[in-house]
Every structure is written in structure tokens, then in C-alpha cells.
N, C-alpha and C positions, 0 to 999 in steps of 0.2 A: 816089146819083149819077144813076140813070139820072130821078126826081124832079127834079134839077137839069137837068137835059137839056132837059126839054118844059117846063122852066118860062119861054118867052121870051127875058129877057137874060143870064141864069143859061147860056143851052148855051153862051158863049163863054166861060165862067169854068170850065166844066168841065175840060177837057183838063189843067189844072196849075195848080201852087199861084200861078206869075206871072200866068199868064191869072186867077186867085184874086184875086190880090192886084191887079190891074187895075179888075175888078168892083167892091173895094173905094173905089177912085178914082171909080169911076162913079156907086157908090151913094152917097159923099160929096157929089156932084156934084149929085145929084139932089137932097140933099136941100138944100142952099142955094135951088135950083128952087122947090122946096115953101115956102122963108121969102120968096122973090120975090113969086110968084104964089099966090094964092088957087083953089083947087081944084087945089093937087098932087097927090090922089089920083090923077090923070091921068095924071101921068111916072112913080107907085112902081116901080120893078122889078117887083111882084108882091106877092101877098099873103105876110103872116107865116107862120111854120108854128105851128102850132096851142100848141106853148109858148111863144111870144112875142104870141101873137094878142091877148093884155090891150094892147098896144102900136102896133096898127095902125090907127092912124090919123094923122095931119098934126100934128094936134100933141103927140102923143107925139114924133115921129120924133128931136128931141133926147136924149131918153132913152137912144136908145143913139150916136148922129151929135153928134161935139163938133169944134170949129172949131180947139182945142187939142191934143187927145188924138187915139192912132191908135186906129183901130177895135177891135185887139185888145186895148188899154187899156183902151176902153172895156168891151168885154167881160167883161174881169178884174175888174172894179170893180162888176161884177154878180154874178158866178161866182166870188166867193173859194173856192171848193174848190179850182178851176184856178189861182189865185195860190198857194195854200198849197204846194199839188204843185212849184211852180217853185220857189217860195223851201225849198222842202227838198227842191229837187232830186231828186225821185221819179217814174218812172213816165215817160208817154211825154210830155208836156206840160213836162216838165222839160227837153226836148232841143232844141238850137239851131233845129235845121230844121223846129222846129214850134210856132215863134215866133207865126207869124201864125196866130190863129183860125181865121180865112175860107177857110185853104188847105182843110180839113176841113168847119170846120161854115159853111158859105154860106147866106144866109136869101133872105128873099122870093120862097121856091120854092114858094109853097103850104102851105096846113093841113095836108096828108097828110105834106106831106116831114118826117121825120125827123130834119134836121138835121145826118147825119152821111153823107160823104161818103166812102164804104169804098173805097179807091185797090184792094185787090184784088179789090171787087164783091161782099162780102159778111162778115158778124164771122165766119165759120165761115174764111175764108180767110187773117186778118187774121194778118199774122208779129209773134207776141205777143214775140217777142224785143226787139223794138224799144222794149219796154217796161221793159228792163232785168230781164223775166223768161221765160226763154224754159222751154215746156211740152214737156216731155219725159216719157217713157215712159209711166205712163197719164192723165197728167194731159195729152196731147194728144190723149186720144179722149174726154174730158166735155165735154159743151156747155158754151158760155159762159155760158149764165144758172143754168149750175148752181154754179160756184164764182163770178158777179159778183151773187149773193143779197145782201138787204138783212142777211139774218143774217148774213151772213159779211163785211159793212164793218163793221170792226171799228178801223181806221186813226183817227188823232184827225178826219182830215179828215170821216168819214163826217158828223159834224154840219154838216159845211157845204153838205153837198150840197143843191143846189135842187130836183131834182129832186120832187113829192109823190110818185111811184112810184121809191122805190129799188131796186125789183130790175132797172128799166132803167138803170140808172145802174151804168159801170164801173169806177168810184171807190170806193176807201174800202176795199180790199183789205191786209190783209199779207203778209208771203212768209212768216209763221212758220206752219209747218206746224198748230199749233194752234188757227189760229185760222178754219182750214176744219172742221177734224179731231180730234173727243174726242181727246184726251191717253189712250189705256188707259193708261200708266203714272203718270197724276195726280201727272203732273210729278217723279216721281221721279228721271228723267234728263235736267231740263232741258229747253229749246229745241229744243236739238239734232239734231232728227231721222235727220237725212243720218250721222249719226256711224254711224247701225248702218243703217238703212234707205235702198232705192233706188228711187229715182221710179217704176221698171221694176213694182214690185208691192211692197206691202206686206210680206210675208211672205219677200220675196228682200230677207235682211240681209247686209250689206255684211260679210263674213267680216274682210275687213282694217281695219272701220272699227270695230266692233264687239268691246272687248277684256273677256272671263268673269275674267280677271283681276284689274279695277279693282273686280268688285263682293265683296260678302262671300261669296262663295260661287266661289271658283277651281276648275274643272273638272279634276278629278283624277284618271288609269284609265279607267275604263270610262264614266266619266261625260264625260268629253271628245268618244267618238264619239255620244252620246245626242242622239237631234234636238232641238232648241230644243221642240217643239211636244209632246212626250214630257212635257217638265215644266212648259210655260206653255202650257197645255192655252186651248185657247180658249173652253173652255164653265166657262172658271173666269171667277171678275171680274179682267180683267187690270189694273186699277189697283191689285192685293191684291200684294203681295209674294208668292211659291210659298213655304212653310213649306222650310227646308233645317235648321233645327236638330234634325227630328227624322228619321232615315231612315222612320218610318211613314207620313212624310206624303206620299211617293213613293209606297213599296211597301209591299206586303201583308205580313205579319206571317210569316213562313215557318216559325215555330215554334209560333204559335196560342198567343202569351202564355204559352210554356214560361218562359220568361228572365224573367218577370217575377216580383217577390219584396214582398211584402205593399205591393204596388201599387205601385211605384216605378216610374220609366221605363226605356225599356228603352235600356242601352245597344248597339246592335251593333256601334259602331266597336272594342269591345272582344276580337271575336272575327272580325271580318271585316270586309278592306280594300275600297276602292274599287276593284282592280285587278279583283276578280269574288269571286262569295261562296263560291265552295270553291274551294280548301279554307281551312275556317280556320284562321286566326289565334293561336286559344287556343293556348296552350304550357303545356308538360310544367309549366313557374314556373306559371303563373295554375290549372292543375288542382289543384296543391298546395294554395292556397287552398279547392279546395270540400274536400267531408267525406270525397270518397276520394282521397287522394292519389299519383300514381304512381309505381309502386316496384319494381324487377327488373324481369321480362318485360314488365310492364303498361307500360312505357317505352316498347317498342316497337311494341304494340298498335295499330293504327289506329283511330281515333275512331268509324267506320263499326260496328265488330266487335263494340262493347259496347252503342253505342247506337242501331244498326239493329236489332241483334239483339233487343234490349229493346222496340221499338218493334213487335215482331210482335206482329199480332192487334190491337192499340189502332186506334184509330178516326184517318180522316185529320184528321177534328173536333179531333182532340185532339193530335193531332202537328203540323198544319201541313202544307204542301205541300213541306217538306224530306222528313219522315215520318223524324224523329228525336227520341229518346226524351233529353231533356236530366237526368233524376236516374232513371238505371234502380235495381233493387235492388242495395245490396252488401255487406247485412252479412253473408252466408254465402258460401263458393266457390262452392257449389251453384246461385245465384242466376244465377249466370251460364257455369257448368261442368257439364257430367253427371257423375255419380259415374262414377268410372273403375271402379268398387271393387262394382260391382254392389251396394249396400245393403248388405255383408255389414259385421257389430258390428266397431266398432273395437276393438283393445285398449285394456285398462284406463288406459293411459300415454299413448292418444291420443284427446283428448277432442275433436279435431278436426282438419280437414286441414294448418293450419299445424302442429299437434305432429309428424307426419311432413315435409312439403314447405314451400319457402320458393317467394318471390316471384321467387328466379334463374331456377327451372328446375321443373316438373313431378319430374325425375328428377336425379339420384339422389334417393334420400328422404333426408330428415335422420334416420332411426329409427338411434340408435348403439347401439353396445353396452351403453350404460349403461343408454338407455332398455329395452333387450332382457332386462335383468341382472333389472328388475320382472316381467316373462314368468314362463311357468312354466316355461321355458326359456332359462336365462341361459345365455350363450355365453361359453364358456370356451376356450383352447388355440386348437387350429387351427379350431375352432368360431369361433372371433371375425374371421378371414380369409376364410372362405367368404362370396360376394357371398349377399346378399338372396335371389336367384331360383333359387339352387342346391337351396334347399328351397321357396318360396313361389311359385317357377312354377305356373301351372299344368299348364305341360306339360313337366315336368321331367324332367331328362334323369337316368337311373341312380336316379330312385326309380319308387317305384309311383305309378303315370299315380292323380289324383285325380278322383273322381265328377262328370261334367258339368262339365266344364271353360269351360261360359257363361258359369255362372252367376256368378264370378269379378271379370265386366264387362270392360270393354275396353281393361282393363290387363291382363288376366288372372292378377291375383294374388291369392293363396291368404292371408289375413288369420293363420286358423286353420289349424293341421295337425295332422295324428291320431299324429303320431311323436316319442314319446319314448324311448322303449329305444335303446340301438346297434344292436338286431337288426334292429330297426325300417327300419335305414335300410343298413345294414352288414351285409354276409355274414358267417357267422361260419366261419371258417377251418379256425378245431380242430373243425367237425365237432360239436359238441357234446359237450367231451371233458370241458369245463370247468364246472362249473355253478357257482362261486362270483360269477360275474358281471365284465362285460368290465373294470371300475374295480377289479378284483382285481388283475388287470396291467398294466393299457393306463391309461394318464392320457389328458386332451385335447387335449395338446401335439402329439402325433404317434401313430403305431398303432407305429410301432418308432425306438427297441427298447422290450421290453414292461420291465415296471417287475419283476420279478422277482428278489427278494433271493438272497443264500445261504440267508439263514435260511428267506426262505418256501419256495426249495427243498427243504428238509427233511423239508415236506409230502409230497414225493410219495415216489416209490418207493426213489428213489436221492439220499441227502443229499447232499452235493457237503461233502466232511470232506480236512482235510488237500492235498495238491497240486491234489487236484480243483478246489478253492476259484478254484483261479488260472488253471482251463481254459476259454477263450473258449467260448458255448454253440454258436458256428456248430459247433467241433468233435466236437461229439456228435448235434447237430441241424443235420442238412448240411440239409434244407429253408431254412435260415437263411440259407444262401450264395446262394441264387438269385435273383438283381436282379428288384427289383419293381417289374413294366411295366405299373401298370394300376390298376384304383381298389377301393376293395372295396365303394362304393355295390354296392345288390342287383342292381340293372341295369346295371351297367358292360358296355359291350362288351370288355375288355379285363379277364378275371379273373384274380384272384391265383390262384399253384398253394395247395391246405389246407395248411395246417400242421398236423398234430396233433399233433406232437412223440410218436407214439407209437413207443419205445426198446424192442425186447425182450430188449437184453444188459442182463445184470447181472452176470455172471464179468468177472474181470481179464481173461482168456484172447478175449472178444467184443470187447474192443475192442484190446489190448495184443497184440503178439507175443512167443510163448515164445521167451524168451534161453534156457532150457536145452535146448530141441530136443527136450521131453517127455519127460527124465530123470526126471522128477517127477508125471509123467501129467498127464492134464486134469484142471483142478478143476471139481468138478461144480458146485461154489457160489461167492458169492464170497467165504464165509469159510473157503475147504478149505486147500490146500496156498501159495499164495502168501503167505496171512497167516501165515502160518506162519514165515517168515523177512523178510519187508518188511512195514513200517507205508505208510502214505499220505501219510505227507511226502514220503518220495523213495526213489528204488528202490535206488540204493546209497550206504550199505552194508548188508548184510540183518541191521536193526540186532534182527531179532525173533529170529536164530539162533543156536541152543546147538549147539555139535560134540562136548558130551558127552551133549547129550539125544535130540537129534536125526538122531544116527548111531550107530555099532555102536564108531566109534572113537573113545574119548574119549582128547582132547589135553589130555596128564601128560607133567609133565616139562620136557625141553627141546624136547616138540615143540610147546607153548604160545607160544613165541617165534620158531616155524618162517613162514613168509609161505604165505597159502594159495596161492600159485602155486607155490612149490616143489612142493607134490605135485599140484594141480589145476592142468594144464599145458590149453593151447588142446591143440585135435584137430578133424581134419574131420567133420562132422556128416554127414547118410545124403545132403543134396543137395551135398556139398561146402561147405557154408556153416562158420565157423569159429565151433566154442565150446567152451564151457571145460567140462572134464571132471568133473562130479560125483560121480555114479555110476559101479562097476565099476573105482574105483581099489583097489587090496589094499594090505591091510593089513597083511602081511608085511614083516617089516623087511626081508629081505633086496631084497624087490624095491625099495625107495629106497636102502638102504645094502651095499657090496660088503663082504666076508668076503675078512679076509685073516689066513693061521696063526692060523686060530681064532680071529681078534681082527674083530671088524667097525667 
């Protein structure tokens, strides 16, 4: 413009496209002048500007000046890139109010003038909107000659341009984002730029425009808050697809090729979701498939317990940066248990920890009495009801405390025990009265009552013959009446009273009371004067007594069918106790029968 200003007839064409289109009139005008008269060079408006310059002279001037056509006809009919733009309506030459050429590009300003007449005083001011593409966000702070590049006419027009310098030429442009700007995604998503990306920057994707959905890999868990730039790294080739069929091709191997199995790949979706990677996945079902599968307590095991534990001391090389052991050892308890049992020899019947314990529980043991019956000590009787710890403690309560009770381990149970005898473990009662051995009386069952026949009574001092037979033993062995409060372990706090059943009666007279009130004296033994008239069946009648041998009176006669109370009559005894008269009855007739006239 300001070129047009100092160029002479041109400063009154300046001010607007009418005063333009005026100039046009006048330069028409002129050049009829120049077909009149010889040396028109006189009247020209002014020189050409230096792209038109092949044209300045007089008889060129119909080249561009027609008698039929307007000037910007004329022009178009030179400039088909500017026709192509109108008839496909593109661009700012497509638009009604810029109809006329001249309004813009006004000539005969001089070699230097440029031809273009910038209404806002320069291309750096120019409202690119007007062009049907308005520059927004950063695409309004790049100079014009950097997106109006001869690279970057890319439009069919760009061959029409006349121009021989196309990087001053602002034609030939498209609005598809590719064809300024490598494709990184080598066209994998199309055209479409504006769909995810905003003019505002690159790297600021249109969240709502942009759907992880559409493509084959839908953001799932954790991977939904992951920045785009996390996995479309830009120092990757972003026209590559980012690998998502494999999770390695993200992340690092956190097991160190634990998972992997004569080189096969590895699955993790198997064991760990997208929502985050602990905890996994795996389940009690899928562990059943490896080689140890879970069973009672191991059920409830946490995954951490077996194979953190496993993982101690191995190398983080070899664990991974989880630092977990995926095949610890398992073919022994040991492998993964301390002996409770401090080393000490198992019995012969347990060739292992499963012969005694199952997978429910540690405790109780499975050791039963059957298994116990193989021992050297089969449990029998009330022996088969005693718990386990009642003898295998080792800090047992009512036996003898066992040597170094460590040594046990930290169960503190006694495998082996030194106690076989009853004495062993059992007070003995009698005192030591017995030596035939406790299984002479006492069975397993219970300690009472003891196993003691008639017959084998017979053994001792006093056979038990006739009524005796059927006399409870409390009643001769009163220690037998007394309620047993307590245990006969050696160490009971609570001890039985002894029994020794030591008895020093043996007369009738030591345990019986004399019914004659010692008519008959004490018998010194037990075979004196009682057996004398009573057997052991029963005391009456005194079936052993003769009244002719036995006494001074023998019954002749009719006094054979006398009743012995007729003459042995009751009488009070020395304490007034009543009994029957044996002795010091007379034997004089007269004293039972009365004397009468000499006739008794």
C-alpha cells in the first residue's frame, strides 16, 4: 500500500476498493490513449512491478487491457490458480467482495511494489479468517512463510501457480492437518486430527473428542488414569502401534521370568488384573492345577507366607522386583516348617509328619491308638483315654519332670519315654506288700476295684470259705470305704491314702461279737472253741454241736425231744445285755421238774 501511495495516480486508488475500481476505469482509459497516440509511454500510470515487467511496454498493454473483458477477467485468464480457487469456491478470492482484482493487487506502482495491497498494513496483521480458515491457538503465533511453503502447496491448484518463487505464493495450501504436519500415526486414524487433538498444542488431546474405546485396546482399572505419554512415549516411532498384546511390552517383568515354562510366554492376565497387581488373582482353583495343591490350613495360607518366605536369601536377579519365590520347595513339611519335634527319631509307625498330622490342623495329632498298639506300649483300658501330653509332655504334670525339656523342640513333646512299669508312673499303695505284680490285681480298665477272686484270695492268710465268700471286701478292708480324691500319678498333688490291706484278726472273736457273753472263753485261734459248734455257712444253728459230747449232759430219753430253750432260758448278762444261758444250768432233775408224793 504505502508503494501504491508514492506511485503518482495510484495514491487516489489507495484509500478503497471504489476509489480501486475507479483507477481501473482510468487505466482502461489510458490505454485507448496509448492505441490513439504514438508514444503512450507518456500517459502510463507508471511503471509495472517487476512481475509484470516482461509486459511494459505499449504494445504489450493489450495483454492485460481488453475492449470486451473487465480487468479482473482479464487477469483470471492469466492467473488460472485465482480462477480455480473461485470456481471451487476456496479460500479468500472465492468471496463476493473480492471480486475485483485491483481492489488488492493494483499495478503500475513501480518494479519494487509487490503487488499486494495489505488493507491491514502488513501479512503479519492480515484476519486470516477471511480466508474461510481462521488461526487459532498455535497456529496464530507461526509466521506466514512458514506454513505458506512451496512444500506445503499441496492443493491440486498448487500447479497453477505462476508464481517461479512459490514460497511467496499463498496459494496451494489445505486445511488437512497432514499436509503441514507428518502423520505420527501414518494414518492409522485417518484425517481427522481435531477428533483427539486441539489447535491450542499438540499434546493437549481433546478428552471428549478422543474415545480409548474405539480402539483395540479399551482402558481398563488402572490403565484408565495412566497418562497417554506413559505408554505413547515419544521417543518411541509414533507411527508404530505401542505393543498391548503383551503386558512386557509396558512393564518390566516383576517376577524375572519366574512364570515362564520351557519358554513359552508369559501370561499375567492370568494371575493379575488391571485394577493393580496385588493382590493376585491366582485362586485356591488354579493352584490346584500346579504340583502342590491346597488342602486344610494351606487354604487359608496367604500367598506372601510360602513364597516370601522361600524367596529369603535368593537374589533380587532371580526374584524380580516383586521378590517372590513362584516354585518354593514342597516335598517335605520341613521345607517349609521347623521341626516342632526338635530332630528327635520318630516312631517306627511314623515314617513321617503326615503319619501323625493332617493338613486340618497341626494339633491334635492323628497318632491313635492303633497306631500306638505297634509301640512298645500299646494302650489299653483307661490307658487309651489318657490325652497324648498326660505322658509325652514335657513338662508333665504328676510324672517325673523329663531331662532338658528343650530339647523336645517347640512343641515340647517327648517322642520317647523311659516308663514302662505301673511303678514307673503310679504310686504304689500297698506299700510294697505285693510282689506278684500290679496286673495280678489291677487290669487297665480302672485301678478299682482290684481284680481279686475268692480263689485267688485263698493265697493269702485268710481264704474267704463258706458265708465269708459273700462278704463285701470294704467290710474287712475299711481303707476301701474311703472316697478317692486324687490321682495315684507319683506326683499328684492330691494323694490317695495306702492301702495295704494289712488285717491282724484272724479269731472269729476280732471281728464278730461274742453272743454268749464268754460262756465259752475267748478262742485263742480261729479253729478253738467256735468251730466247735458253727461251720462257715451260717452261725445258726450250731450245726457242729453234739449235747452228748460236748457237755457233761447227754440228752436220753425224752429229753431228746425237749426244745433247747426249755432249759437254756434268756438271762441278763454282766452289762445287762440279754443272752441265752449256756453254762451253769444243773443238771438235776429236780431243778426243771417239781416232786410231788414222791412222784416227780
Amino acid at each position: 500500500m504505502s508503494a501504491a501511495r508514492r506511485s503518482g495516480p495510484l495514491r487516489e486508488a489507495a484509500p478503497g476498493r471504489r476509489a480501486a475500481r475507479g483507477g481501473g476505469v482510468l487505466l482502461a482509459a489510458a490505454a485507448l490513449l496509448c492505441l490513439a497516440r504514438p508514444g503512450g509511454a507518456q500517459i502510463s500510470p507508471g511503471p509495472l512491478a517487476a512481475a509484470h515487467g516482461e509486459w511494459d511496454s505499449l504494445a504489450k498493454c493489450f495483454s492485460c487491457h481488453s475492449r470486451s473483458e473487465t480487468m479482473s477477467q482479464r487477469c483470471i485468464a492469466c492467473h488460472t490458480e485465482i480462477g480455480w480457487s473461485r470456481g471451487a469456491k476456496r479460500g479468500l478470492h472465492a468471496r463476493s467482495d473480492y471480486a475485483e482484482c485491483a481492489s488488492c493487487h493494483p499495478d503500475h506502482a513501480g518494479r519494487g511494489f509487490a503487488l499486494v495491497r495489505w488493507e491491514e498494513g502488513s501479512p503479519e496483521r492480515f484476519r486470516h479468517e477471511r480466508t474461510g480458515y481462521a488461526l487459532e491457538g498455535s497456529h496464530a503465533r507461526v509466521p506466514c512463510a512458514k506454513c505458506h511453503a512451496a512444500a506445503n502447496q499441496k492443493a491440486p491448484v498448487a500447479a497453477r501457480i505462476r508464481k517461479k518463487d512459490r514460497d511467496h505464493s499463498f496459494l496451494g495450501l489445505e486445511r488437512a492437518c497432514a499436509t503441514c504436519h507428518a502423520d505420527p500415526h501414518a494414518g492409522r486414524f485417518g484425517a481427522g486430527c481435531e477428533r483427539c487433538h486441539r489447535v491450542s498444542a499438540w499434546k493437549d488431546l481433546d478428552a471428549a473428542g478422543f474415545d480409548h474405546e474405539r480402539t483395540r485396546y479399551p482402558l481398563r482399572g488402572r490403565h484408565a488414569a495412566v497418562a497417554c505419554a506413559d505408554c505413547h512415549d515419544e521417543t518411541r516411532a509414533w507411527g508404530k502401534t505401542p505393543r498391548f498384546d503383551r503386558c512386557d511390552a509396558c512393564h518390566k517383568d516383576a517376577h524375572a521370568g519366574q512364570a515362564k515354562r520351557s519358554g513359552r510366554v508369559v501370561d499375567c492376565a492370568a494371575c493379575h488384573g488391571v485394577d493393580a497387581f496385588a493382590p493376585s488373582t491366582y485362586s485356591e482353583a488354579m493352584h490346584a492345577t500346579s504340583d502342590y495343591p491346597l488342602e486344610g490350613r494351606h487354604r487359608t495360607v496367604a500367598c506372601a507366607a510360602c513364597h516370601r518366605q522361600a524367596a529369603a536369601g535368593a537374589s533380587k536377579a532371580a526374584l524380580g522386583s516383586a521378590g517372590f519365590s513362584f516354585r518354593p520347595k514342597h516335598a517335605a513339611c520341613t521345607d517349609c516348617h521347623s521341626d516342632p519335634h526338635g530332630g528327635q527319631p520318630m516312631p517306627r509307625t511314623a515314617a513321617s509328619c503326615v503319619s501323625c498330622h493332617d493338613l486340618r490342623a497341626f494339633q491334635p495329632a492323628r497318632f491313635t491308638a492303633g497306631n500306638h498298639a505297634k509301640t512298645a506300649f500299646p494302650l489299653d483300658g483307661a490307658h487309651e483315654a489318657a490325652t497324648c501330653r498326660a505322658c509325652h509332655d514335657a513338662h508333665r504334670t504328676g510324672l517325673a519332670p523329663l531331662r532338658d525339656p528343650k530339647r523336645f523342640g517347640s512343641a515340647g513333646f517327648a517322642m520317647q519315654i523311659p516308663e514302662r512299669a505301673c511303678a514307673e508312673c503310679h504310686a504304689d499303695l500297698h506299700k510294697g506288700r505285693f510282689t506278684a505284680g500290679c496286673a495280678s490285681c489291677h487290669g487297665d480298665a480302672a485301678f478299682r476295684p482290684a481284680g481279686v477272686s475268692v480263689a485267688e484270695h485263698a493265697a493269702y492268710r485268710f481264704p474267704l470259705e463258706g458265708a465269708h465268700r459273700a462278704v463285701p471286701c470294704v467290710d474287712c478292708h475299711r481303707e476301701l470305704g474311703r472316697a478317692s480324691k486324687g490321682s495315684t500319678l507319683v506326683r499328684a498333688k492330691a494323694r490317695i491314702p495306702a492301702m495295704t490291706f494289712a488285717i491282724a484278726e484272724q479269731a472269729c472273736a476280732d471281728c464278730h461279737k461274742d453272743p454268749h457273753a464268754g460262756q465259752f472263753g475267748r478262742p485263742a485261734a480261729r479253729a478253738a472253741t467256735c468251730e466247735r459248734c458253727h461251720d462257715l455257712d451260717r452261725f445258726r444253728s450250731a450245726s457242729r454241736f453234739d449235747h452228748g459230747r460236748d457237755t457233761a449232759f447227754a440228752l436220753d430219753g425224752a429229753h431228746r425231744g425237749v426244745a433247747c430253750a426249755a432249759c437254756h432260758v434268756a438271762a441278763r448278762g454282766a452289762k445287762g445285755a440279754g443272752v441265752i444261758q449256756y453254762r451253769g444250768v444243773s443238771s438235776k432233775c429236780e431243778a426243771c421238774h417239781t416232786v410231788t408224793g414222791g412222784k416227780s
